[in-house]
py3Dmol code that shows the C-alpha trace and the ligand (Angstrom):
import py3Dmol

protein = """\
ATOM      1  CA  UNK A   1     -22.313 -35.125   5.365  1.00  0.00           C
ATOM      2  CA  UNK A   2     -18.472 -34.438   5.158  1.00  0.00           C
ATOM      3  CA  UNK A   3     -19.385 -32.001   2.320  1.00  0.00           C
ATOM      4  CA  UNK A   4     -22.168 -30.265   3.918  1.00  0.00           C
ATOM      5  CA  UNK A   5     -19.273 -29.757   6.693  1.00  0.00           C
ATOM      6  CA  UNK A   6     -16.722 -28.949   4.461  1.00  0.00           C
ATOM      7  CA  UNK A   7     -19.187 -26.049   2.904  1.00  0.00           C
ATOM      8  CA  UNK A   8     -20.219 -24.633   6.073  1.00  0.00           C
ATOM      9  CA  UNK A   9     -16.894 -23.877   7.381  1.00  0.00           C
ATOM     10  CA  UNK A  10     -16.157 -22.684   3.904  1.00  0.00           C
ATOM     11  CA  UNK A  11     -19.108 -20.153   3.956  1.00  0.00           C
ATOM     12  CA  UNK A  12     -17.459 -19.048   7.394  1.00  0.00           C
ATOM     13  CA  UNK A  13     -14.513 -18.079   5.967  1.00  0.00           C
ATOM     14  CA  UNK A  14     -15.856 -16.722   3.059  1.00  0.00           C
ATOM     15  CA  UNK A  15     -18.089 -14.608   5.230  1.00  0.00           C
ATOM     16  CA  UNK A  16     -14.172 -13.349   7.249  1.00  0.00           C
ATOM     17  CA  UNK A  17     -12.541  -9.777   6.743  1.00  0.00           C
ATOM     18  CA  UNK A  18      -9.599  -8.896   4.832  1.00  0.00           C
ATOM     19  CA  UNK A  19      -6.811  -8.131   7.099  1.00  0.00           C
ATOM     20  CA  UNK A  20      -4.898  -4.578   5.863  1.00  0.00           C
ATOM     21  CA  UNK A  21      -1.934  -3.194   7.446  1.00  0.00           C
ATOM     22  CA  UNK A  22       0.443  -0.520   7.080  1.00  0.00           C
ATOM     23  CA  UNK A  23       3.065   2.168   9.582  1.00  0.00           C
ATOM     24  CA  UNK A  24       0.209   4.447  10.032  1.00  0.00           C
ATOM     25  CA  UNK A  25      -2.252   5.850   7.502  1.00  0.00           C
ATOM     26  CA  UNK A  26      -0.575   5.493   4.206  1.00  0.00           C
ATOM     27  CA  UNK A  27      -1.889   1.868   3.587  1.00  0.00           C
ATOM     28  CA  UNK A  28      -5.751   3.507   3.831  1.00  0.00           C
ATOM     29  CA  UNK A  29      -4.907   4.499   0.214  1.00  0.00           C
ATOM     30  CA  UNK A  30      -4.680   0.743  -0.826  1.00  0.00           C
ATOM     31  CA  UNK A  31      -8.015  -0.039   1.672  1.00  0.00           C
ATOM     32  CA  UNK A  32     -10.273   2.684  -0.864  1.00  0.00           C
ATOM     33  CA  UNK A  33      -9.352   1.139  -3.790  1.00  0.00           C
ATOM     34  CA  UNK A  34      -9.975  -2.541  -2.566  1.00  0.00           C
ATOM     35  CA  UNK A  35     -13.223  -1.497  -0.385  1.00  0.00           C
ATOM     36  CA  UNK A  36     -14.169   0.539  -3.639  1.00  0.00           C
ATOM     37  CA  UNK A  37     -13.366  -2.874  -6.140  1.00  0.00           C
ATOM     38  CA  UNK A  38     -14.581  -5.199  -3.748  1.00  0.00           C
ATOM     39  CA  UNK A  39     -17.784  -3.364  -1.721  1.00  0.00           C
ATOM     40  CA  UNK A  40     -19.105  -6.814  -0.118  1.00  0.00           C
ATOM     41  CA  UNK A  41     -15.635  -7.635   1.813  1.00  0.00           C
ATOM     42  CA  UNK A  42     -15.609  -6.984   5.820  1.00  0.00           C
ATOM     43  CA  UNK A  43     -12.307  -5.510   6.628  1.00  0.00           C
ATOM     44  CA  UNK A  44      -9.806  -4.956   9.396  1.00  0.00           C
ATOM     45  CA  UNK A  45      -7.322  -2.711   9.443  1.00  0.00           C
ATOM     46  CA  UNK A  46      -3.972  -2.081  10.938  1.00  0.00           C
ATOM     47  CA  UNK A  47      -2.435   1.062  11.041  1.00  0.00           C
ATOM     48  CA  UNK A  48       1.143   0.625  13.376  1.00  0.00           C
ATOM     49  CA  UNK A  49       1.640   4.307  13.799  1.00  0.00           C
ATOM     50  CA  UNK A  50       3.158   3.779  17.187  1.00  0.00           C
ATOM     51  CA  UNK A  51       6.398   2.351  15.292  1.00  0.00           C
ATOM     52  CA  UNK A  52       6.488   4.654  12.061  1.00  0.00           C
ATOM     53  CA  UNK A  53       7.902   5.558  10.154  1.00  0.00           C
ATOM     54  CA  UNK A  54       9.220   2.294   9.010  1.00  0.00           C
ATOM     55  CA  UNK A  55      11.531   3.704   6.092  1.00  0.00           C
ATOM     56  CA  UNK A  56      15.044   4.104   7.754  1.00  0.00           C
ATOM     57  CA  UNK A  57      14.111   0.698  10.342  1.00  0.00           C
ATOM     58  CA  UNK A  58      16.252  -2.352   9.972  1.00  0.00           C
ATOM     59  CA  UNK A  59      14.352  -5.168   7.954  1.00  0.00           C
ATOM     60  CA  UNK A  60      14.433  -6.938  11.607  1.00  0.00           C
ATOM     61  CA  UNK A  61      12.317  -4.962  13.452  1.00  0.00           C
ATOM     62  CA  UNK A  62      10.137  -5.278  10.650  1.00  0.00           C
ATOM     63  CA  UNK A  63       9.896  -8.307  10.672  1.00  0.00           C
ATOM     64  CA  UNK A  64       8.887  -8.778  14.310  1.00  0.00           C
ATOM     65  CA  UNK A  65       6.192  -6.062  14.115  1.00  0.00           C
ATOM     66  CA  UNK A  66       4.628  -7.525  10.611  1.00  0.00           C
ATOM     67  CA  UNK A  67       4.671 -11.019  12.974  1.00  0.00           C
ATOM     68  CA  UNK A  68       2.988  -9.337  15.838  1.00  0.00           C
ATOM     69  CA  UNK A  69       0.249  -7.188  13.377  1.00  0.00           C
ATOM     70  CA  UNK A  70      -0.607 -10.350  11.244  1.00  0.00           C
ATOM     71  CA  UNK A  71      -0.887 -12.482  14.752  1.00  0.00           C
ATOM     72  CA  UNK A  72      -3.417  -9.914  15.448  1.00  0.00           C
ATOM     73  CA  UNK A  73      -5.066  -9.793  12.108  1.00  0.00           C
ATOM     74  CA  UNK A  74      -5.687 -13.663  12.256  1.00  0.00           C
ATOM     75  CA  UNK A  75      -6.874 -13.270  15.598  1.00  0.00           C
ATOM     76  CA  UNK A  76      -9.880 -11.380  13.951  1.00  0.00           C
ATOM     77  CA  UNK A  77     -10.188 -14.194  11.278  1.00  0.00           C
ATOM     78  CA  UNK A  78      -8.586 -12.664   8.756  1.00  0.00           C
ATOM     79  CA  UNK A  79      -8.527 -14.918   5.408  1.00  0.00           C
ATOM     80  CA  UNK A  80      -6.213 -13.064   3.468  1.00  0.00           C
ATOM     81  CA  UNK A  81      -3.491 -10.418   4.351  1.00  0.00           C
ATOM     82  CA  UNK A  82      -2.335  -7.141   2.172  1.00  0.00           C
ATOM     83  CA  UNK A  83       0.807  -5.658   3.242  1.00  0.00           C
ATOM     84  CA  UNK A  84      -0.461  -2.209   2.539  1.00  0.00           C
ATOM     85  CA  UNK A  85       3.412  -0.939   2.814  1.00  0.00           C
ATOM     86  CA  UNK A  86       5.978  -1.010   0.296  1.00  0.00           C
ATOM     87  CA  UNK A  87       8.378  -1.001   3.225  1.00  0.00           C
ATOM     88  CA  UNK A  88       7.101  -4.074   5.332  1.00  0.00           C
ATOM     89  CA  UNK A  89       7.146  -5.880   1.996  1.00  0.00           C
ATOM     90  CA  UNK A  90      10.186  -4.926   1.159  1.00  0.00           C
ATOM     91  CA  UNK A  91      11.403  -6.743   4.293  1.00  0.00           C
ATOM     92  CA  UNK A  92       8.887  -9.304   5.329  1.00  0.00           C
ATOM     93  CA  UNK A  93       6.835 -10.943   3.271  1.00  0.00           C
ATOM     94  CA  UNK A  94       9.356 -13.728   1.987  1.00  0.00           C
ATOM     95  CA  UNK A  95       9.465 -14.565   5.871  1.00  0.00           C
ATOM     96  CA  UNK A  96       5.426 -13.907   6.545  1.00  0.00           C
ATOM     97  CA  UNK A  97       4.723 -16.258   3.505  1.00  0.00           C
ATOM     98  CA  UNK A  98       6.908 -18.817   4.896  1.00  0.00           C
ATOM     99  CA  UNK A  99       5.162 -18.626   8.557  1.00  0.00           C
ATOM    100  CA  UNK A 100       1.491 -18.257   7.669  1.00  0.00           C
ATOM    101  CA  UNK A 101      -0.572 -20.625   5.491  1.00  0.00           C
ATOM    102  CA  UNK A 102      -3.124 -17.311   4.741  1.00  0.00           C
ATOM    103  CA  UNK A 103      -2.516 -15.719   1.548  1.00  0.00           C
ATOM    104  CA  UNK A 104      -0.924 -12.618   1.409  1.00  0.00           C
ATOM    105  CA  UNK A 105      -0.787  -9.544  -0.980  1.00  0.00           C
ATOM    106  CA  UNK A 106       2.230  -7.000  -1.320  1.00  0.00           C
ATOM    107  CA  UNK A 107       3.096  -3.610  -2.567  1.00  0.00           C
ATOM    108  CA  UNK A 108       5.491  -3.412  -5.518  1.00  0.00           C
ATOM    109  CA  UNK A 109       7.071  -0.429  -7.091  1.00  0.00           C
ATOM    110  CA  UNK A 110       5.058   0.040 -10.403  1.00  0.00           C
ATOM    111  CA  UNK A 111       8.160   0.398 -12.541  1.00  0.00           C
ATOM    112  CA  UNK A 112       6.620  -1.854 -15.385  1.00  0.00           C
ATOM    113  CA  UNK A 113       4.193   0.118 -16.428  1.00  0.00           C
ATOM    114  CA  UNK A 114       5.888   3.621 -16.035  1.00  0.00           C
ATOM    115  CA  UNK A 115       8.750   2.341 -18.061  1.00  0.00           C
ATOM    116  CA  UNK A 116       6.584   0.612 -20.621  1.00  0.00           C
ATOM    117  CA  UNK A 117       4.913   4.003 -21.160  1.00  0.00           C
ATOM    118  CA  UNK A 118       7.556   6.615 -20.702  1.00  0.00           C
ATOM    119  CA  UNK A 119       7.848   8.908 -23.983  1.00  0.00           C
ATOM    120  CA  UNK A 120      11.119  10.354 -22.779  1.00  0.00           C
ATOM    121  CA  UNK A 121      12.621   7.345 -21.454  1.00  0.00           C
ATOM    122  CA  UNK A 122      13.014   8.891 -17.679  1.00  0.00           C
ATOM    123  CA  UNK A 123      11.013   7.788 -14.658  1.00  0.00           C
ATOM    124  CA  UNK A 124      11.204   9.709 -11.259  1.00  0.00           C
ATOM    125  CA  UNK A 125      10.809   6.722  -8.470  1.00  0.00           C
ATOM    126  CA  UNK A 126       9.600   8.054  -5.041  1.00  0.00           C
ATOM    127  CA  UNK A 127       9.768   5.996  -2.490  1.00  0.00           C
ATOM    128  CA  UNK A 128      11.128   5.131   1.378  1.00  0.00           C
ATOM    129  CA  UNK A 129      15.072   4.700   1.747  1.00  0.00           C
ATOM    130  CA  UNK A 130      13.796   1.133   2.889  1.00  0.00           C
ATOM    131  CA  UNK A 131      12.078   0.423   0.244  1.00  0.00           C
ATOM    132  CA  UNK A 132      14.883   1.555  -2.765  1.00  0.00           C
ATOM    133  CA  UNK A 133      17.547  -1.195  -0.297  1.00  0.00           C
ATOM    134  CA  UNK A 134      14.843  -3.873  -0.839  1.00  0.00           C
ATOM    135  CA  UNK A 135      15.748  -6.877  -3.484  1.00  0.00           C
ATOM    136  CA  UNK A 136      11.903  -6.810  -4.763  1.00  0.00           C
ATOM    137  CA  UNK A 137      12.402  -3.389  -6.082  1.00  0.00           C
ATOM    138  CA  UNK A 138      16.246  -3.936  -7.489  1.00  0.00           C
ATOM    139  CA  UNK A 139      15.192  -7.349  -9.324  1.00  0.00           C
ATOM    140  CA  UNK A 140      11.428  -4.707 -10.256  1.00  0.00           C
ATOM    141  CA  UNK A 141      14.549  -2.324 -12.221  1.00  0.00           C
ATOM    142  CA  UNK A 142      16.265  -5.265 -13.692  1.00  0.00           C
ATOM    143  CA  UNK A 143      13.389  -7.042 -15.236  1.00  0.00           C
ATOM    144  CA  UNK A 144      12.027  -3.995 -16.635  1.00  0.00           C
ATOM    145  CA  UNK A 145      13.633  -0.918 -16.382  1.00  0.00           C
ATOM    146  CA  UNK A 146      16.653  -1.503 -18.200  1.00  0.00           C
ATOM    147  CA  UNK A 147      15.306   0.657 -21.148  1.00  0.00           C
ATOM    148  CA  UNK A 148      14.681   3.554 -18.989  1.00  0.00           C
ATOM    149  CA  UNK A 149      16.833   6.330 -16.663  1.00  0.00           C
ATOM    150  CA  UNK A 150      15.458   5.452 -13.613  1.00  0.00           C
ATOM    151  CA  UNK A 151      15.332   8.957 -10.824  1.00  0.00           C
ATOM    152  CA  UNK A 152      15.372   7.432  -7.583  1.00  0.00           C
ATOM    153  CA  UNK A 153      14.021  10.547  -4.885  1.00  0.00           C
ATOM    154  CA  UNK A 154      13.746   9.214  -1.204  1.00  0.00           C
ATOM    155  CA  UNK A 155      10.663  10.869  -0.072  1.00  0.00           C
ATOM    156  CA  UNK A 156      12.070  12.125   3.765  1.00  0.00           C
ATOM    157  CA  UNK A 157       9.317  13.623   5.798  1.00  0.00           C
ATOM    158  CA  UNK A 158       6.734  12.859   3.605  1.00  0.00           C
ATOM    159  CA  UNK A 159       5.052  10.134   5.947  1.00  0.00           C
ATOM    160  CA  UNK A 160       5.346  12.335   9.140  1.00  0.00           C
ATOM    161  CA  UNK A 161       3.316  14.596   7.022  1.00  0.00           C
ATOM    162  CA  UNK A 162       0.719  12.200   5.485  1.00  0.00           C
ATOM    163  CA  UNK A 163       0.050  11.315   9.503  1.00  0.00           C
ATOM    164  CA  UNK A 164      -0.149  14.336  10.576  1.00  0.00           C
ATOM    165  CA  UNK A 165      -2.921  14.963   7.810  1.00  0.00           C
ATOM    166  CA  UNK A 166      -0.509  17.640   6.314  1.00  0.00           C
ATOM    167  CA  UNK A 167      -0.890  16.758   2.720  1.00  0.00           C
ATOM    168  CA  UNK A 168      -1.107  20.079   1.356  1.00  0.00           C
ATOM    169  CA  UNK A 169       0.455  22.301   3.800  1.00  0.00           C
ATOM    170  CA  UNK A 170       3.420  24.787   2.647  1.00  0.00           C
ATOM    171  CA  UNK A 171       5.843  22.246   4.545  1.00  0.00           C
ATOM    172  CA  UNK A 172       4.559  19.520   2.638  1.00  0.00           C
ATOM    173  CA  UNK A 173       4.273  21.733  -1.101  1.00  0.00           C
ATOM    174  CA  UNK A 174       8.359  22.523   0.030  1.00  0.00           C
ATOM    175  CA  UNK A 175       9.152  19.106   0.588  1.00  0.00           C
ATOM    176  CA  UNK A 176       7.644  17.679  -2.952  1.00  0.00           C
ATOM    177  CA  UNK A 177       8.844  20.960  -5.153  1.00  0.00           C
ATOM    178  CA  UNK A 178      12.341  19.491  -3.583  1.00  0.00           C
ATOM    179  CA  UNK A 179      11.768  16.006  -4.757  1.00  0.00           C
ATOM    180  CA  UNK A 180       9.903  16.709  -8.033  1.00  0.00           C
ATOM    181  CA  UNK A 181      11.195  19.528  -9.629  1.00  0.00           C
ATOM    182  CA  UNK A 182      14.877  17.715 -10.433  1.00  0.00           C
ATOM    183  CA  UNK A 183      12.694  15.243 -12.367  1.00  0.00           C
ATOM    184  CA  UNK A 184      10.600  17.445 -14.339  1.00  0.00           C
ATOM    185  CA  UNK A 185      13.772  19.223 -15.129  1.00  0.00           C
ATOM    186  CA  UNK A 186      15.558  15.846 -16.141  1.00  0.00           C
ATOM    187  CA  UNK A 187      12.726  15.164 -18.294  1.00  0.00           C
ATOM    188  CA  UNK A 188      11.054  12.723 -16.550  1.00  0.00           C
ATOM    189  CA  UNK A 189       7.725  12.275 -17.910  1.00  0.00           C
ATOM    190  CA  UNK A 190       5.643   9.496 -15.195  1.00  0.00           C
ATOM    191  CA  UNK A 191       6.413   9.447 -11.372  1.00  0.00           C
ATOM    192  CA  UNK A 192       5.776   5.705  -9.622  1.00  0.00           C
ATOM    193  CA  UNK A 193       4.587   6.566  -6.450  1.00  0.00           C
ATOM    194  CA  UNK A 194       6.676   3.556  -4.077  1.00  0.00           C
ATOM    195  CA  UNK A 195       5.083   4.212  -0.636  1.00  0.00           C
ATOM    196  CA  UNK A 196       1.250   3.864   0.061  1.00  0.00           C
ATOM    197  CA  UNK A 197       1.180   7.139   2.116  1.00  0.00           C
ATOM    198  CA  UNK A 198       2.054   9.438  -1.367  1.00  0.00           C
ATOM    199  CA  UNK A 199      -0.918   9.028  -3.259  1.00  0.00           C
ATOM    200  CA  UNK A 200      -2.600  11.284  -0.650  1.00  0.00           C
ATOM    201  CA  UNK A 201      -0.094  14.109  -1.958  1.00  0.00           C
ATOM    202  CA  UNK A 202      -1.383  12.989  -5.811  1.00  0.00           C
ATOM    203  CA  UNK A 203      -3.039  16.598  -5.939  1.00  0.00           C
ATOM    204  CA  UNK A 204      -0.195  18.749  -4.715  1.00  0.00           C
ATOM    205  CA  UNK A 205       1.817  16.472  -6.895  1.00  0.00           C
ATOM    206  CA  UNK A 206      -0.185  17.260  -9.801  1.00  0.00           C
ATOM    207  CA  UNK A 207       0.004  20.858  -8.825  1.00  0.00           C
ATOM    208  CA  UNK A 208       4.292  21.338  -9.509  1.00  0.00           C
ATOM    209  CA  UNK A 209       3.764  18.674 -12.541  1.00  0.00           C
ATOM    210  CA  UNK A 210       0.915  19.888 -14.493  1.00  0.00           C
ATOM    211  CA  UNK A 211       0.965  18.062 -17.791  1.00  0.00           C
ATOM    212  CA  UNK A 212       3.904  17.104 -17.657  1.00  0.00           C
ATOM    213  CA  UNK A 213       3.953  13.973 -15.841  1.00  0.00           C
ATOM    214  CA  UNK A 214       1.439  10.360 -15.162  1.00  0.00           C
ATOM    215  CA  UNK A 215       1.764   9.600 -11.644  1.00  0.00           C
ATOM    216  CA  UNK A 216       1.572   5.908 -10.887  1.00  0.00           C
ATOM    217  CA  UNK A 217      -0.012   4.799  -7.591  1.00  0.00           C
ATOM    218  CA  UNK A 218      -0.158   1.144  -7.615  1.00  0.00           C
ATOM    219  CA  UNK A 219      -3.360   0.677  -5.751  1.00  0.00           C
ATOM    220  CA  UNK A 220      -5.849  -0.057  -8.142  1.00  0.00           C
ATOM    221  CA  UNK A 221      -3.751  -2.742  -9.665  1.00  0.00           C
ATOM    222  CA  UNK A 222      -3.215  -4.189  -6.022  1.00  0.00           C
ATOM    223  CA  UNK A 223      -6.984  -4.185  -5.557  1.00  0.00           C
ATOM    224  CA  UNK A 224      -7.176  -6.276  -8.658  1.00  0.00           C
ATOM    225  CA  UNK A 225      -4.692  -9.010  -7.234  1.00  0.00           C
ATOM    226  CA  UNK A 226      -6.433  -9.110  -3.952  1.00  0.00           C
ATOM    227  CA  UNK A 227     -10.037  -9.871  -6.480  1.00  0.00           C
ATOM    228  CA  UNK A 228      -8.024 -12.372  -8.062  1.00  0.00           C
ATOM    229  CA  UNK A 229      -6.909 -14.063  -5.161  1.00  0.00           C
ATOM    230  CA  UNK A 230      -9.972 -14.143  -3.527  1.00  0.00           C
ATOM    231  CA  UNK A 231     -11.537 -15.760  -6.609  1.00  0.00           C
ATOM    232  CA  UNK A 232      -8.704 -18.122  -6.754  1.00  0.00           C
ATOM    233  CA  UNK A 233      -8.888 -19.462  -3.486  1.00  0.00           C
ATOM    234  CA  UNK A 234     -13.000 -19.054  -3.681  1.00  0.00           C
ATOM    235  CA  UNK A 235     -12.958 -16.356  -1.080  1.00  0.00           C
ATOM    236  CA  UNK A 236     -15.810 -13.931  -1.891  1.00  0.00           C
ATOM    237  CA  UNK A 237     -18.700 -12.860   0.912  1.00  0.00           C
ATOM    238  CA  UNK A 238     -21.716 -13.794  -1.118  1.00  0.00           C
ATOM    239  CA  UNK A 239     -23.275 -13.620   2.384  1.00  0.00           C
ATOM    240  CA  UNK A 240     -25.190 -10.513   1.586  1.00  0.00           C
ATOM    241  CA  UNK A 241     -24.390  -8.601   4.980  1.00  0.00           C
ATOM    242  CA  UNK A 242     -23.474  -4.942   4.940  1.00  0.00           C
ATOM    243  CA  UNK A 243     -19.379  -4.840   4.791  1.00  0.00           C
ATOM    244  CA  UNK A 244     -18.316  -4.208   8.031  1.00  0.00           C
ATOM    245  CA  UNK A 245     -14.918  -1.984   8.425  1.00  0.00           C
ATOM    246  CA  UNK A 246     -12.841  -2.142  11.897  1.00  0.00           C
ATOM    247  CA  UNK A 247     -10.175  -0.158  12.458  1.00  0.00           C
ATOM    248  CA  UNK A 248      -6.984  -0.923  15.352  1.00  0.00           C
ATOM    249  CA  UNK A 249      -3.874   1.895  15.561  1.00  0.00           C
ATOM    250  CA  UNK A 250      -0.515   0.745  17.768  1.00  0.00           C
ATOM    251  CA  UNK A 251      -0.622   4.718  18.717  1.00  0.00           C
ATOM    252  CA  UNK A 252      -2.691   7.505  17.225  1.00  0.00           C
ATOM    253  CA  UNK A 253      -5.966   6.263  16.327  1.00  0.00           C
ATOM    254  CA  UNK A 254      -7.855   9.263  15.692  1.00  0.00           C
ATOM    255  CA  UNK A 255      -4.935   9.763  12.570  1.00  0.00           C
ATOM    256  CA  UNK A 256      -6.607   6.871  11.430  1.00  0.00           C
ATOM    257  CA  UNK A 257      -9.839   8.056  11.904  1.00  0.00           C
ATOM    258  CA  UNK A 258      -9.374  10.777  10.735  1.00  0.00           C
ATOM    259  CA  UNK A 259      -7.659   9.655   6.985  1.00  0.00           C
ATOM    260  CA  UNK A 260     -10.644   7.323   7.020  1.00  0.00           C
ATOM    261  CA  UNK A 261     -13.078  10.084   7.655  1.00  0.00           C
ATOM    262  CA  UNK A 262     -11.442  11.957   4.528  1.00  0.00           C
ATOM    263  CA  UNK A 263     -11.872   8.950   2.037  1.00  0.00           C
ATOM    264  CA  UNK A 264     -15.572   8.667   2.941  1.00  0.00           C
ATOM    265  CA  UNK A 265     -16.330  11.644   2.936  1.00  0.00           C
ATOM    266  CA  UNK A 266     -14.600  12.283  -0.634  1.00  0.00           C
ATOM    267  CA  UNK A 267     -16.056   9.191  -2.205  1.00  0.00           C
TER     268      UNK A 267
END
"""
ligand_1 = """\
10
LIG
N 3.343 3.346 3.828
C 4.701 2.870 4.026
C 5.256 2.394 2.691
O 4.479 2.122 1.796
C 5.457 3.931 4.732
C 6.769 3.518 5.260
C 7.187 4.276 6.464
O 6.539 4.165 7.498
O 8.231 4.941 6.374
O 6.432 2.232 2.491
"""
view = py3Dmol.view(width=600, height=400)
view.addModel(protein, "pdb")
view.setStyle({"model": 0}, {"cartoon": {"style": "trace"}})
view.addModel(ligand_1, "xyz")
view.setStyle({"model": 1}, {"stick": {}})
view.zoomTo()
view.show()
């Protein structure tokens, strides 16, 4: 009897979404590659473009708006949380871990594997100003890139642009011949994306780098963590339903929508 109970309310929370949240759009790049991984999972996500950009906020305010999205997020049953943002990981998940028995997943500046595979020995970082203050991606450098010349670019402007769907306008092509071209010319031979709204500039990236450079977007390897977890914790829908995607926006929602609409209709 108690384990009949115990496996029903299991199955119910097997059967809950994945709670994803990000400042605006940017985290949608880390919901294709876990949708993509993982196509039985309901999601939910959170896009908080009526406080973004979060790169130049104080780790306080943060804080308080991760609280308030993941008090929404569990409010639709969410059973495990990604932090879709290098930023709001940079300054909250210590403190959401701490707060929340659910399990979380965060962003983290894929320095290991850029280093481990640089020819040259230089690695162009991109990332928010937030995000390059953070300890996670200071102690990142010190366990691993202490063999490497690390180029740290703050990518200014770039999220306005990813929400504004302007990934390959001539303000955006400006912005990133600005930010890439010293790194190409200091030989720099990968680029770790460190903020989830870049990889949707990967192909005017690849555009100024050519050959030249691997560009790292952490993603995939985050979807693989999330699998992991979910297997860990024995979390997988093996309900059978269609995966059901909501989608909730603190501002503009039809950015969201229309980011989403992009993904789907590319893949
Ligand atoms: N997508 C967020 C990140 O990964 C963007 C931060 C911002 O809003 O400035 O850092």
């Amino acid at each position: 009897m108690i384990f009949s109970t115990l496996n029903s309310s299991n199955s119910s929370l097997m059967n809950a979404p994945i709670g994803f949240f990000d400042s605006g759009v940017g985290g949608l790049s880390v919901w294709r590659e876990g949708v993509k991984l993982l196509p039985g999972e309901h999601t939910v996500y959170y896009a908080d473009n009526a406080y973004c950009p979060y790169g130049a906020k104080d780790p306080d305010e943060i804080i308080a708006r991760s609280i308030h999205i993941v008090d929404f997020l569990l409010q639709h049953a969410c059973k495990l949380i990604v932090v879709a943002c290098h930023t709001a990981t940079a300054a909250a998940i210590d403190y959401l871990r701490m707060r929340y028995p659910v399990p979380f997943v965060g962003m983290g500046p894929a320095v290991k594997p850029a280093a481990q595979h640089s020819v040259s020995g230089v690695v162009g970082v991109l990332a928010t100003r937030g995000t390059f203050k953070g300890r996670l991606y200071h102690e990142t450098l010190a366990q691993f890139a202490t063999d490497v010349q690390i180029i740290e670019q703050p990518g200014d402007g770039l999220v306005e642009l990813a929400e504004a769907g302007q990934t390959d306008s001539d303000e955006a092509r400006a912005l990133l011949q600005q930010y890439i071209r010293p790194m190409l010319d200091a030989g720099a031979d990968h680029l770790v994306l460190g903020c989830t709204h870049y990889p949707f500039f990967i192909p005017a990236i690849a555009r100024i780098a050519g050959a030249h450079m691997t560009i790292i977007d952490p993603a995939p390897a985050v979807a693989q963590r999330i699998k992991s977890l979910l297997m860990q914790h024995n979390l997988f829908n093996t309900s059978g339903d269609d995966a059901r995607h909501e989608f909730f926006s603190s501002g503009n929602l039809q950015a969201v929508r229309e980011m989403a609409g992009r993904i789907m209709n590319n893949e």
